[in-house]
C-alpha positions in Angstrom: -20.3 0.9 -17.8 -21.1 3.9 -15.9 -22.9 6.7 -17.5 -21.3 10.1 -17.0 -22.8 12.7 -14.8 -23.9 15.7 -17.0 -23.0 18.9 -15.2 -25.2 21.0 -14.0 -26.2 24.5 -15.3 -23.9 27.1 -14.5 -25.3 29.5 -12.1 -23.8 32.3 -9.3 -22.1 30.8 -6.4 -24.0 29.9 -3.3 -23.5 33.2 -0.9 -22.5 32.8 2.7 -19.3 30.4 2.3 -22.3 28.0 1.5 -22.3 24.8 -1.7 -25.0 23.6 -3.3 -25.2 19.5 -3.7 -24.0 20.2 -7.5 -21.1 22.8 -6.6 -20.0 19.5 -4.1 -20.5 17.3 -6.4 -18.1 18.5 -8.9 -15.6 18.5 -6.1 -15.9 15.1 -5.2 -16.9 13.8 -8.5 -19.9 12.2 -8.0 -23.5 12.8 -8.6 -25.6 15.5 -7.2 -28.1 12.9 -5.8 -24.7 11.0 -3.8 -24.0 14.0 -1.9 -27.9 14.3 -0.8 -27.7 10.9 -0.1 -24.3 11.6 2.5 -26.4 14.3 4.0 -29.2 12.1 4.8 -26.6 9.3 6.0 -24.8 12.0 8.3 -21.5 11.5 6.2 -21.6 15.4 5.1 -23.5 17.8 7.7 -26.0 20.1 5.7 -28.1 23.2 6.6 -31.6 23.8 4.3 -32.6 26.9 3.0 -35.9 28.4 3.8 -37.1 26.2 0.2 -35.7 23.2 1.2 -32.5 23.1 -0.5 -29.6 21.5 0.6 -26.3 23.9 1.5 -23.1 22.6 2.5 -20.3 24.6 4.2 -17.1 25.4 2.2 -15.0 25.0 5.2 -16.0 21.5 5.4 -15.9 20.2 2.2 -12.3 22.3 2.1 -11.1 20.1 5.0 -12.3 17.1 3.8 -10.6 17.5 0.1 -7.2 18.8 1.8 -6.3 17.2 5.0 -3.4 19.7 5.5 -4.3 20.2 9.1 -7.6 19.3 9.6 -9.0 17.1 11.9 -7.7 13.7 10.1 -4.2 15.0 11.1 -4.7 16.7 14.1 -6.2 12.7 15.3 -3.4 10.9 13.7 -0.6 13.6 15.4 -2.4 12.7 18.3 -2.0 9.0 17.7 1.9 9.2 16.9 2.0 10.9 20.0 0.6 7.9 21.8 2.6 5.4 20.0 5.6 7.4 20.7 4.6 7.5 23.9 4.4 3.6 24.4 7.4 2.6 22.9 6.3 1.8 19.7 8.3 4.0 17.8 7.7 1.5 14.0 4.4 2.5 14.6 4.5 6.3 15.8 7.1 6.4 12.3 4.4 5.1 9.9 1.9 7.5 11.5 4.7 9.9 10.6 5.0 9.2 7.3 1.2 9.3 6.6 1.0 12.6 7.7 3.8 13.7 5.9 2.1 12.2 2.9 -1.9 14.0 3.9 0.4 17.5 3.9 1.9 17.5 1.3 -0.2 15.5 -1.3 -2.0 17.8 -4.4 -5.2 19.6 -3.4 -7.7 18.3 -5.3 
C-alpha cells in the first residue's frame, strides 16, 4: 500500500516562469524526491539556483502535461506525413486519430 505524499508547505511561487521540485510534483503527482531523481536521469532538464536548488521551467512542464502542440505532436504530424506519404494511409489515419485525441484530451 503506498503511503501518500504529504504536501509541501505553502510558499510564493518560484519567480522567473521557474518550479520548484514540489510545485512539479503536485503537477505530476508524485513525490518531490521523483522529480529530483528525473533531473538527475535527464528525463526533466533543470537549472540550480545559486544554493543549489533545483528549478524547473514552466514552459516545459506545461508541454509535457498538455501535448496540444508541442513537440509530441509536431513528431507524430510529421510521422502521418510520412505514412501518408508511403502509401500507408491505416497507418497515417491512426496517427490521425492520436493526435486528435493529445488536442483535445483535458489539461491536467
Amino acid at each position: 500500500m503506498e503511503t501518500p505524499v504529504p504536501a509541501p508547505l505553502p510558499g510564493p511561487p518560484s519567480p522567473d516562469g521557474l518550479l520548484t521540485p514540489g510545485e512539479v510534483a503536485r503537477l505530476f503527482r508524485v513525490d518531490p524526491k521523483t522529480v529530483t531523481a528525473w533531473a538527475k536521469e535527464g528525463r526533466l532538464d533543470s537549472v540550480k539556483t545559486l544554493g543549489g536548488h533545483r528549478r524547473f521551467s514552466k514552459a516545459q512542464i506545461s508541454d509535457l502535461l498538455n501535448p496540444g502542440d508541442g513537440p509530441v505532436v509536431q513528431a507524430l504530424e510529421h510521422a502521418r506525413g510520412l505514412a501518408a506519404d508511403s502509401g500507408d494511409h491505416t497507418a497515417a489515419d491512426h496517427i490521425a486519430a492520436l493526435i486528435t485525441t493529445l488536442r483535445t484530451r483535458e489539461p491536467r
